[in-house]
C-alpha positions as CSV (number, residue, x, y, z in Angstrom):
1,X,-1.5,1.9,-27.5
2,X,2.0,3.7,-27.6
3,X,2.2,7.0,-25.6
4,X,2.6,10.0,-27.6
5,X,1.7,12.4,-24.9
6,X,2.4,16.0,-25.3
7,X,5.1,18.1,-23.3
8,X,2.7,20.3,-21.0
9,X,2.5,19.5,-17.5
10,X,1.0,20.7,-14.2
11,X,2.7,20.6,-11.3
12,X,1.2,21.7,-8.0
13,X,3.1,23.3,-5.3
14,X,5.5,25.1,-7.5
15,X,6.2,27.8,-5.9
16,X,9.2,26.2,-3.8
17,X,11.2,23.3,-3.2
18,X,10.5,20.2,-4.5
19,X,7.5,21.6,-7.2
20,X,9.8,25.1,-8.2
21,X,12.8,22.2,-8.9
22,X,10.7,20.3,-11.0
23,X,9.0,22.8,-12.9
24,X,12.2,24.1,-13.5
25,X,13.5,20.8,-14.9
26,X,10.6,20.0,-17.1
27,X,11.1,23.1,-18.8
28,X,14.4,22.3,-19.4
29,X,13.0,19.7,-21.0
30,X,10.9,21.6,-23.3
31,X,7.6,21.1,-21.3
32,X,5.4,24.4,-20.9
33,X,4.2,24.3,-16.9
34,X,1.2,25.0,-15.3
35,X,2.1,26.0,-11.8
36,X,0.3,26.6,-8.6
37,X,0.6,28.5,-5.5
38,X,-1.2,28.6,-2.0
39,X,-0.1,31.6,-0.1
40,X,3.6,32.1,-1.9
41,X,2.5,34.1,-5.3
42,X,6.0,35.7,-5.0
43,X,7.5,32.2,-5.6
44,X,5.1,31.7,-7.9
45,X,6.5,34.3,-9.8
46,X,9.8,33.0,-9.4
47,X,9.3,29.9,-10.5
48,X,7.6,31.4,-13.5
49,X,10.7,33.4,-14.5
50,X,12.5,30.3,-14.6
51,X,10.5,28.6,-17.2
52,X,10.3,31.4,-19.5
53,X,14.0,31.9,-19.2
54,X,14.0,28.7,-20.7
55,X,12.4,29.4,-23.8
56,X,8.7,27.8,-22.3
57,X,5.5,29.1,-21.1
58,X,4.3,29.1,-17.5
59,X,0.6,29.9,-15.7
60,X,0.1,30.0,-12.3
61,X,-3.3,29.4,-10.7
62,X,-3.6,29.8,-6.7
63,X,-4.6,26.6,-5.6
64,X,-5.9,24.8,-2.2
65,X,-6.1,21.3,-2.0
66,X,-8.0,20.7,0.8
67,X,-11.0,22.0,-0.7
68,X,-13.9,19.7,-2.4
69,X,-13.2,21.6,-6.0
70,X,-9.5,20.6,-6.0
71,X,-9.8,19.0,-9.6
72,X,-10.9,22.1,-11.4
73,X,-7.8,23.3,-10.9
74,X,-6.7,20.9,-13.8
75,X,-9.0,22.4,-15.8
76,X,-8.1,26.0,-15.7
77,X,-4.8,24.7,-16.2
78,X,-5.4,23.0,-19.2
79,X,-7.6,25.6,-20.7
80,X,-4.2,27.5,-20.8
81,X,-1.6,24.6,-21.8
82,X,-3.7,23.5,-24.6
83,X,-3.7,20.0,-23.3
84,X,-1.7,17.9,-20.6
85,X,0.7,15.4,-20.4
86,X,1.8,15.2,-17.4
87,X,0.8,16.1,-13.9
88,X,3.0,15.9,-10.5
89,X,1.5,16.1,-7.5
90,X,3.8,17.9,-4.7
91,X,1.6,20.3,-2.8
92,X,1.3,18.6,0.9
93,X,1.0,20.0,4.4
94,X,2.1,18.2,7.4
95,X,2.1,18.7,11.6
96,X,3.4,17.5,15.0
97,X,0.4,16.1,16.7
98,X,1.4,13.2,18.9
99,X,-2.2,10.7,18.2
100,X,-3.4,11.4,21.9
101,X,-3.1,15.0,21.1
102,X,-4.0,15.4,17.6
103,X,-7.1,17.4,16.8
104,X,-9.7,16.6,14.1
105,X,-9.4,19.2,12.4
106,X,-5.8,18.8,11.9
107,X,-6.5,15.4,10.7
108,X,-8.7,16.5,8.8
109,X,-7.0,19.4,6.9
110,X,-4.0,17.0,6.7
111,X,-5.6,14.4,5.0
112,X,-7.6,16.9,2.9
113,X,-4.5,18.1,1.5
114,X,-2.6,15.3,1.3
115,X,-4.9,12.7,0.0
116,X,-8.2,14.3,-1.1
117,X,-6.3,17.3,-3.0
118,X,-4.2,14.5,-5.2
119,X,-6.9,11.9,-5.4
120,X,-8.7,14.7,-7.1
121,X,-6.2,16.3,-9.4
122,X,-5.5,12.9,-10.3
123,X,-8.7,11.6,-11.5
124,X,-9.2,14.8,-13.5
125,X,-6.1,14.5,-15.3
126,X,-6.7,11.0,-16.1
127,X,-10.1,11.6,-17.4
128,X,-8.3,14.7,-19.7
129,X,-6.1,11.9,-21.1
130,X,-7.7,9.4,-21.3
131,X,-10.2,12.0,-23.7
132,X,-6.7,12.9,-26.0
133,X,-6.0,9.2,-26.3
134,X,-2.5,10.4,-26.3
135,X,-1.3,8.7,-22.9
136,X,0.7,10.2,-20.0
137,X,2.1,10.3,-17.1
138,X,0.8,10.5,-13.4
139,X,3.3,11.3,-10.3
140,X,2.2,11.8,-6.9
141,X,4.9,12.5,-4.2
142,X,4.5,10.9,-1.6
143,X,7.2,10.3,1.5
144,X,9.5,8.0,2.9
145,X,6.7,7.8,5.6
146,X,4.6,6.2,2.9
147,X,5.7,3.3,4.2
148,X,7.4,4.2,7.5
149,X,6.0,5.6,10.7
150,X,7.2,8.7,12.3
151,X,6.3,9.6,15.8
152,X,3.8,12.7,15.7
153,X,2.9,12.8,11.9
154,X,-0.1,9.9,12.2
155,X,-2.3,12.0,9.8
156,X,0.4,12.7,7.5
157,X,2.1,9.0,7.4
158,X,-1.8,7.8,6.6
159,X,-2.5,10.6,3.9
160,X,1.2,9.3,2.6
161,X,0.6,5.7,2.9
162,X,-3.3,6.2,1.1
163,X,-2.0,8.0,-1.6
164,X,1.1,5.5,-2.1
165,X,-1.9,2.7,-2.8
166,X,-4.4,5.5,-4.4
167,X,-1.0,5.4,-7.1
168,X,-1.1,2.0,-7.4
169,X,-5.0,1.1,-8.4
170,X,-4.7,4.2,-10.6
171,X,-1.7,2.5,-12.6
172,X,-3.8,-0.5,-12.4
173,X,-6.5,1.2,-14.2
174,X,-4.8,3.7,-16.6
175,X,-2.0,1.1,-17.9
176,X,-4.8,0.4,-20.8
177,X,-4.5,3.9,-21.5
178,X,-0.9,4.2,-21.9
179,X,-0.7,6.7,-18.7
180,X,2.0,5.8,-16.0
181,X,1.2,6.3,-12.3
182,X,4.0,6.6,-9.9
183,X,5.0,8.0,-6.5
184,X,8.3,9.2,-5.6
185,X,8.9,9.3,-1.7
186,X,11.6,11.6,-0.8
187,X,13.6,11.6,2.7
188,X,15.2,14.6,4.7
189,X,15.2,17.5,1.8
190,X,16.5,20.6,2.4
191,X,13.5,22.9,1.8
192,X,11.6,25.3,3.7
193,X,9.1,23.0,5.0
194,X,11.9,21.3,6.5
195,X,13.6,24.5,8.5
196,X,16.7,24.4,5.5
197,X,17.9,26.3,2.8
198,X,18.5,24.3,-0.4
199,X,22.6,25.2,0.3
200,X,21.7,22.9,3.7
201,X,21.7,19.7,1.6
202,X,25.5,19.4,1.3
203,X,26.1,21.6,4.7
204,X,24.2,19.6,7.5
205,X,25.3,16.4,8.8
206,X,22.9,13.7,8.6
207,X,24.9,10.7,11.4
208,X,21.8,8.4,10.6
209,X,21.7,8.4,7.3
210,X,24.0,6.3,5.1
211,X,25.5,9.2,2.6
212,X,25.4,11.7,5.4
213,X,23.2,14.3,4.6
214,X,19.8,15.5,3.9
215,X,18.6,15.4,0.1
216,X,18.7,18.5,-2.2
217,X,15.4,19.4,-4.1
218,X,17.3,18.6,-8.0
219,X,18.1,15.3,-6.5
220,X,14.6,14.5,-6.2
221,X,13.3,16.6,-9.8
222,X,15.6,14.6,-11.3
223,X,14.1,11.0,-10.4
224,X,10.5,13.1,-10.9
225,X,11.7,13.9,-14.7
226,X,12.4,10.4,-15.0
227,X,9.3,9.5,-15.2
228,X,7.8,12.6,-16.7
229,X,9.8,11.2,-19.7
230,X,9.8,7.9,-22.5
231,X,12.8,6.9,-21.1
232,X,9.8,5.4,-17.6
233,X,7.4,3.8,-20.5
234,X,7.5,0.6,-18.6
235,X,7.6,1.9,-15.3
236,X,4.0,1.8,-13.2
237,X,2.7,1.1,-9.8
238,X,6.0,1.3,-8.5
239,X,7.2,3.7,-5.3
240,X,11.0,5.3,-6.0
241,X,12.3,5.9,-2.6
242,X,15.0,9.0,-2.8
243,X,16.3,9.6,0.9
244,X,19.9,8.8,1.1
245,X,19.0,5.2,1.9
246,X,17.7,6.4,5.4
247,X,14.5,3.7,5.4
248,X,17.0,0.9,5.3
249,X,18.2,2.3,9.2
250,X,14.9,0.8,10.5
251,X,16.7,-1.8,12.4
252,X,19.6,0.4,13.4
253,X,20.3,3.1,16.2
254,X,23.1,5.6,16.2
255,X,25.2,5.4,19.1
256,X,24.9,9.0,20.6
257,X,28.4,8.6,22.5
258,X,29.6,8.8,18.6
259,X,31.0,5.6,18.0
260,X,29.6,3.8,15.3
261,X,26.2,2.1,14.5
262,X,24.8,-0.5,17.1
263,X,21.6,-2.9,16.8
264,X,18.5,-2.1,18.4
């Protein structure tokens, strides 16, 4: 089967960062968005601006992924759109719980969000394209601590790390259908969620990580429209790692005295 899906998307978390830049691309790209909020409607509405200025249409739906009805949020989405194509997964939470101090119900809400939320949305869409018979294309952002561990974050890394291999057995599955299913695990961005503004990407100094700075939110939309488009038809299964080439430091330290890099 050759993939001829159509250019309306979803993309949850669009409100800021990483979603708002990749809405904003795809419409670009001539897709209409579907775009979703939590507490931020004001970005929302930003976001929304931005793809009518570019000629498409936008809805925005509020949206909480921890909760068990996550997956009807493709629905309402689609009732608008008319259809879907593609869907990108970026809303996430995260926290700063060492193990011996991390509550359940942080755990919990972590790996609601992270892994339920997208598991969900997920298997609706596919079940929506899999009814068009027209293909498309899955994307779940993930992290570099998909597949790296970072002290205090043990329920985000595992959220991460499950839905890196959720993406997987999905493209597995849905390859027979003609619908890709990809994660893209950023790095450092400069967002919000990170304590930056967007402008921080080419300001802050990054010693530990090869080009020398964190990652700017078009930097990672970019890779996202990648494979929102034909030109990824025979890309699936696979985990695009967009950091700056910081996960390849795992067997280095940074001398704090400042001169130079030194094993550990």
């Amino acid at each position: 089967m050759t993939s001829h899906f159509p250019r309306l998307a979803i993309v949850t978390g669009s409100d800021s960062g990483i979603g708002q830049a990749t809405a904003q691309l795809l419409a670009r790209e001539g897709f209409d968005v579907g775009l979703t909020c939590h507490h931020d409607s004001d970005g929302a509405q930003e976001t929304a601006k931005e793809v009518e200025a570019r000629g498409q249409k936008a809805y925005i739906e509020v949206f909480d992924a921890s909760q068990p009805d996550a997956g009807a949020l493709v629905d309402r989405l689609v009732g608008q759109l008319g259809g879907l194509g593609v869907l990108v997964n970026v809303a996430g939470t995260g926290h700063s719980d060492k193990v011996v101090d991390l509550p359940f119900d942080t755990w919990r809400r972590v790996l609601a969000t992270d892994l339920d939320g997208p598991f969900l949305t997920a298997q609706r869409a596919a079940q929506v394209m899999i009814a068009a018979d027209q293909g498309g294309r899955i994307i779940n952002v993930t992290s570099v601590h998909e597949h790296l561990p970072r002290v205090g974050s043990a329920a985000y890394c595992a959220a991460k790390a499950g839905l890196g291999m959720l993406t997987k057995v999905m493209a597995l599955e849905l390859g027979e259908h003609a619908i890709t299913v990809n994660s893209v695990a950023p790095g450092e961005i400069a967002t919000e969620m990170t304590g930056m503004d967007e402008s921080d990407a080419y300001d802050e100094e990054r010693s530990g990580n090869p080009l020398g700075r964190p990652g700017h939110v078009a930097e990672v939309a970019s890779l996202i429209g990648f494979l929102a488009s034909p030109r990824s038809a025979y890309v699936t299964g696979a985990s695009l790692t967009v950091d700056g080439g910081l996960s390849l430091m795992a067997a280095h330290g940074h001398d704090q005295a400042g001169s130079g890099w030194r094993d550990v």
